[in-house]
C-alpha positions in Angstrom: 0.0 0.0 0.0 3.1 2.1 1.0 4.1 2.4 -2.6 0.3 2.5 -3.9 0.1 5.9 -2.0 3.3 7.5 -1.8 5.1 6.3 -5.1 1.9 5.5 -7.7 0.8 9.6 -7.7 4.4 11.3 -8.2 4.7 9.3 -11.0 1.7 9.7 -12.0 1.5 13.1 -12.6 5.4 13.3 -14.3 3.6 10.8 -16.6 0.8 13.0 -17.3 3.5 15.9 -18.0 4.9 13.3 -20.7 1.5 13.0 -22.3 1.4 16.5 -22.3 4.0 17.6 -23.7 3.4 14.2 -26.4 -0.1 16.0 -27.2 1.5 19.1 -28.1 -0.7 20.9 -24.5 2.7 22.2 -23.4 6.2 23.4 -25.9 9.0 24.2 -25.0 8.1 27.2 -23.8 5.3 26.2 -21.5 7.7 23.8 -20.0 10.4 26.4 -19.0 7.9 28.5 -17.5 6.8 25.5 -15.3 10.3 24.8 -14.4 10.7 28.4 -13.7 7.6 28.9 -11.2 8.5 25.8 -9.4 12.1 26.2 -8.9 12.3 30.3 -8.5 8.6 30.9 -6.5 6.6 27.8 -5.8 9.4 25.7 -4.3 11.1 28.1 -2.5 7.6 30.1 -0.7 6.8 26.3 0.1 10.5 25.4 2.3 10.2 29.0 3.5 6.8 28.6 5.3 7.2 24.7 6.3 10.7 25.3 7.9 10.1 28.7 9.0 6.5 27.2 11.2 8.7 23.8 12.6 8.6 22.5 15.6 12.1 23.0 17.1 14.3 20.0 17.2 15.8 17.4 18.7 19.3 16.2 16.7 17.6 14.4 14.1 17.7 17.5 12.1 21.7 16.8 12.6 21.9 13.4 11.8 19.6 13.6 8.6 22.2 16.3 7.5 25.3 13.9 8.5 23.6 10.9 6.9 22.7 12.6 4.0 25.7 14.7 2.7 28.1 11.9 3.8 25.8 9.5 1.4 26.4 12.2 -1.0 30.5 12.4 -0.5 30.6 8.6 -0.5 29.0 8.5 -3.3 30.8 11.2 -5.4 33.8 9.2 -4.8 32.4 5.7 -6.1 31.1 7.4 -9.3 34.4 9.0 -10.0 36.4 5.9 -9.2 33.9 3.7 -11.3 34.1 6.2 -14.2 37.5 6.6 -13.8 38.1 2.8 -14.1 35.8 2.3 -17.0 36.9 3.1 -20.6 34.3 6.2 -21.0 35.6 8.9 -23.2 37.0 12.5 -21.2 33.9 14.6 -21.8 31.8 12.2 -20.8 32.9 11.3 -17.7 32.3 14.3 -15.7 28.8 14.1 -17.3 28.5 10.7 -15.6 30.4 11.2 -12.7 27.6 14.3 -11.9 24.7 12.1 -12.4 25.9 9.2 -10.4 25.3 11.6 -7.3 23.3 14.5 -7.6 19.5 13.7 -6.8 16.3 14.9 -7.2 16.0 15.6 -3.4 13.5 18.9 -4.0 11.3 18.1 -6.6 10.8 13.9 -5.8 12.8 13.5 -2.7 10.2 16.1 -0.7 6.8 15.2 -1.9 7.6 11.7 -1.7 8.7 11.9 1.8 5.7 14.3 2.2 2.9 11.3 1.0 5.3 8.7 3.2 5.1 10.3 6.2 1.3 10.9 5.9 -0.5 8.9 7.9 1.9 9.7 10.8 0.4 11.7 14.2 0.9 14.9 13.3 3.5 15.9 15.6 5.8 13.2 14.4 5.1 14.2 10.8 6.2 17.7 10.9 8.9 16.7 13.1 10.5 14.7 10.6 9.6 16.7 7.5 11.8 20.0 9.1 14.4 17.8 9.6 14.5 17.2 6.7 13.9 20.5 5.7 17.1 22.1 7.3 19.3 18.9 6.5 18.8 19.8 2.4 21.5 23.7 2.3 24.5 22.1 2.7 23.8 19.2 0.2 22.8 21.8 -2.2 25.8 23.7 -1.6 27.7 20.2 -2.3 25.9 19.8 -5.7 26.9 22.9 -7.0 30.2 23.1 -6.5 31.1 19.4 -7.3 29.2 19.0 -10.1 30.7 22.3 -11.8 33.9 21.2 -11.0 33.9 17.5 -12.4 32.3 19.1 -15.7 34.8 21.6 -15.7 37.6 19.2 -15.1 36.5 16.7 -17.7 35.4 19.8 -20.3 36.5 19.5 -23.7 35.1 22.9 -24.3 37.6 24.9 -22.2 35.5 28.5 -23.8 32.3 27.3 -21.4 33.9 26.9 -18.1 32.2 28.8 -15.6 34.3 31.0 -13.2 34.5 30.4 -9.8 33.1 33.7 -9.1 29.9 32.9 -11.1 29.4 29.2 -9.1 29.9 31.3 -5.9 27.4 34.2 -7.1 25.2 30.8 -8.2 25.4 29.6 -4.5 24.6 32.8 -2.8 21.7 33.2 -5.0 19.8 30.0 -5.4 16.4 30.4 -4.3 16.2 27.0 -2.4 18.9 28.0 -0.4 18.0 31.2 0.4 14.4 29.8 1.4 15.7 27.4 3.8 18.4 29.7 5.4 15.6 32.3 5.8 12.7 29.7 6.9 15.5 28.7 9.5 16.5 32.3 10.4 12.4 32.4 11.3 11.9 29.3 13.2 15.3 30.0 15.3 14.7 33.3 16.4 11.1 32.2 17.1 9.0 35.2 14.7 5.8 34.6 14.0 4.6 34.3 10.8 1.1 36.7 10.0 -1.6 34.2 9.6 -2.3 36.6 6.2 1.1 35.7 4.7 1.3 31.9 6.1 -1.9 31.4 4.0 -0.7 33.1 1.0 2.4 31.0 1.5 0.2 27.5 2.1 -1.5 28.7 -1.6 1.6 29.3 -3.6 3.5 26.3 -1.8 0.6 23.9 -2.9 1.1 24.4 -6.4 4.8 23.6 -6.3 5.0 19.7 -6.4 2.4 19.1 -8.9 3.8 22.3 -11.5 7.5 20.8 -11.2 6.6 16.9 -11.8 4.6 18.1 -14.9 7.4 20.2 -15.9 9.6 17.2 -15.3 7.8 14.8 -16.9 7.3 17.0 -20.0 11.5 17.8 -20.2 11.6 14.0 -20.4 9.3 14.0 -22.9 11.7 15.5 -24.8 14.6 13.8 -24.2 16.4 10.9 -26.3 18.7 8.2 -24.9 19.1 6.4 -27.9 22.7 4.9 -27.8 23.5 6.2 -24.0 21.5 3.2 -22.3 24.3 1.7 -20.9 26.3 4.5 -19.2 23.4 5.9 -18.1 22.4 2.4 -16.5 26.3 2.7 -15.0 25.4 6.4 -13.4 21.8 5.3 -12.1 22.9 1.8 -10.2 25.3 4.7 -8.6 22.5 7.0 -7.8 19.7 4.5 -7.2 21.1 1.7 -5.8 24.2 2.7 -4.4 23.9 5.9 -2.3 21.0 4.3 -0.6 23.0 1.6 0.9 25.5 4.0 1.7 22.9 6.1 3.8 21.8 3.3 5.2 25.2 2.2 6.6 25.5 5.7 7.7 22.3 6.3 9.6 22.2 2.8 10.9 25.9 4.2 12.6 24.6 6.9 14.2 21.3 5.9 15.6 18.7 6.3 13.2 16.0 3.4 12.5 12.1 2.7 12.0 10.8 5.7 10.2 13.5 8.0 10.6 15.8 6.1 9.1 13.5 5.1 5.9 12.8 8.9 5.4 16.4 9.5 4.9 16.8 6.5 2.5 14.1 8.0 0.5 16.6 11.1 -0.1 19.5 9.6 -0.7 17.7 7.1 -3.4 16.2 10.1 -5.4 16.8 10.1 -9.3 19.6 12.2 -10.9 18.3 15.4 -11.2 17.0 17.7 -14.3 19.0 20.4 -13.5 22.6 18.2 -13.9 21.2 17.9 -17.8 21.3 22.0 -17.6 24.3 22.0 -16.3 25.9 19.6 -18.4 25.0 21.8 -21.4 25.9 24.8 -20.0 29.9 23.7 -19.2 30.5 22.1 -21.9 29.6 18.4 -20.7 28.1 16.0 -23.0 24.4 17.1 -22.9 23.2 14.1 -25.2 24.5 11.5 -22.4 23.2 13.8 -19.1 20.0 14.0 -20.5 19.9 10.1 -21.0 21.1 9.7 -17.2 18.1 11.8 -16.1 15.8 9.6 -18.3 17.4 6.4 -17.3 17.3 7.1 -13.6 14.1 8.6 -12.9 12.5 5.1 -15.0 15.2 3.1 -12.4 13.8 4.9 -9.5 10.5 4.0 -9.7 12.0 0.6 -9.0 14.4 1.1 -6.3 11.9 3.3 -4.9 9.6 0.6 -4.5 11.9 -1.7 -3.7 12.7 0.6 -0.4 9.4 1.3 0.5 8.8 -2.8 0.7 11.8 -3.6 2.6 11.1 -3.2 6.3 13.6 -1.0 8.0 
């Protein structure tokens, strides 16, 4: 039932963004303006008001950020000594090496977790989703410099490497970041959030899962991997399978079980994200091949995902 209620509408509605997109009801256009809401408003109003409202902690906050970005390390690490080790061509290994750990933690990772923890006393339900909350800024802070750095390393195209000064002016202004640090500025100083805005927040923040997994599932729908099936497969097993176990191992280590410690898995075992196809484009990586990875990995995760939400933890 776990995967009936949680797992069945996500992907649901990035397949309905596929059909979309197939039926000519959204372009090109109507995609990147999807993407944009979600990722510049929706997505960012929505972390702001949850974290911002969350019942102080207790240290799992802590451990979901320990667990998480060492998952994350560990797993940069295996990608790039896999890659390394396998007879891939230079431009595309940083493409490869990106997708094999940077996950979808914000636009599947949350609403996943969200529909997981549902049925939950309330209480325990918030509790766990602002801990997850304010363990995501220093993982995104971790995807953006090590992914522009293996892409720039691995570049072919020395003329698109982007200057440190622009990842570090990327950083300071990414709206997710700047949402959470805020929402956590809030909830730590204890201010109270006008019931007027909070609403207007709840009504914007609604919007934000369902706009992004359309706007997902209609990027995909534009996407070939002919030809790239098996690196991408190589990337995903990374991503999917891989940083999992790895956060598993982790949280297991430091105390984490039940619940808590399947909330976390959920994270780490979150498809490669859109954005590393973006990316990849923008550096100089092998867009073709990073676009396959998100394809490839986002079909794999429906199975891993599954798998996880079966096991009993």
């Amino acid at each position: 039932m776990q995967i009936l209620n949680s797992l069945v509408p996500i992907f649901s509605v990035i397949i309905l963004g596929i059909l979309l997109r197939r039926q000519n009801f959204l372009n090109r256009e109507t995609t990147q303006a999807f993407n944009r809401f979600a990722y510049f408003v929706a997505l960012p109003v929505f972390l702001f008001h949850k974290i911002g409202t969350a019942p102080t902690g207790d240290g799992l906050a802590n451990r979901y950020m320990i667990t998480l970005l060492g998952a994350t390390l560990a797993t940069s690490a295996l990608s790039w000594l896999i890659i390394q080790l396998g007879n891939f061509n230079w431009n595309a290994r940083g493409t490869l090496i990106q997708a094999g750990f940077r996950g979808n933690l914000a636009f599947i990772g949350l609403p996943l977790v969200l529909f997981t923890t549902h049925d939950l006393p309330e209480t325990q339900q918030l509790h766990l989703e602002a801990a997850v909350l304010i363990a995501l800024p220093p993982v995104v802070i971790f995807y953006n410099i090590a992914s522009v750095t293996v892409l720039s390393i691995y570049s072919d195209s020395t003329e698109k490497l982007m200057s440190w000064r622009k990842v570090i002016f990327n950083i300071v202004t990414n709206p997710l970041l700047i949402a959470c640090l805020t929402g956590l500025i809030v909830q730590r100083t204890g201010l109270t959030i006008p019931t007027a805005f909070g609403r207007t927040c709840d009504v914007i923040g609604a919007s934000a899962f369902s706009i992004a997994l359309i706007g997902i599932g209609s990027q995909l729908a534009s996407i070939s991997v002919a030809g790239r099936w098996t690196e991408s497969l190589i990337s995903s097993l990374i991503k999917n399978v891989a940083c999992p176990i790895i956060g598993w191992l982790i949280g297991t280590s430091i105390g984490l079980s039940g619940t808590e410690l399947l909330v976390i898995m959920i994270m780490c075992a979150t498809p490669t994200a859109v954005s590393s196809y973006i990316l990849a484009d923008q550096i100089g990586g092998e867009a073709d091949l990073a676009a396959s990875t998100v394809v490839v990995g986002t079909a794999c995760s429906f199975v891993t995902l599954s798998i996880l939400l079966m096991i009993p933890i």
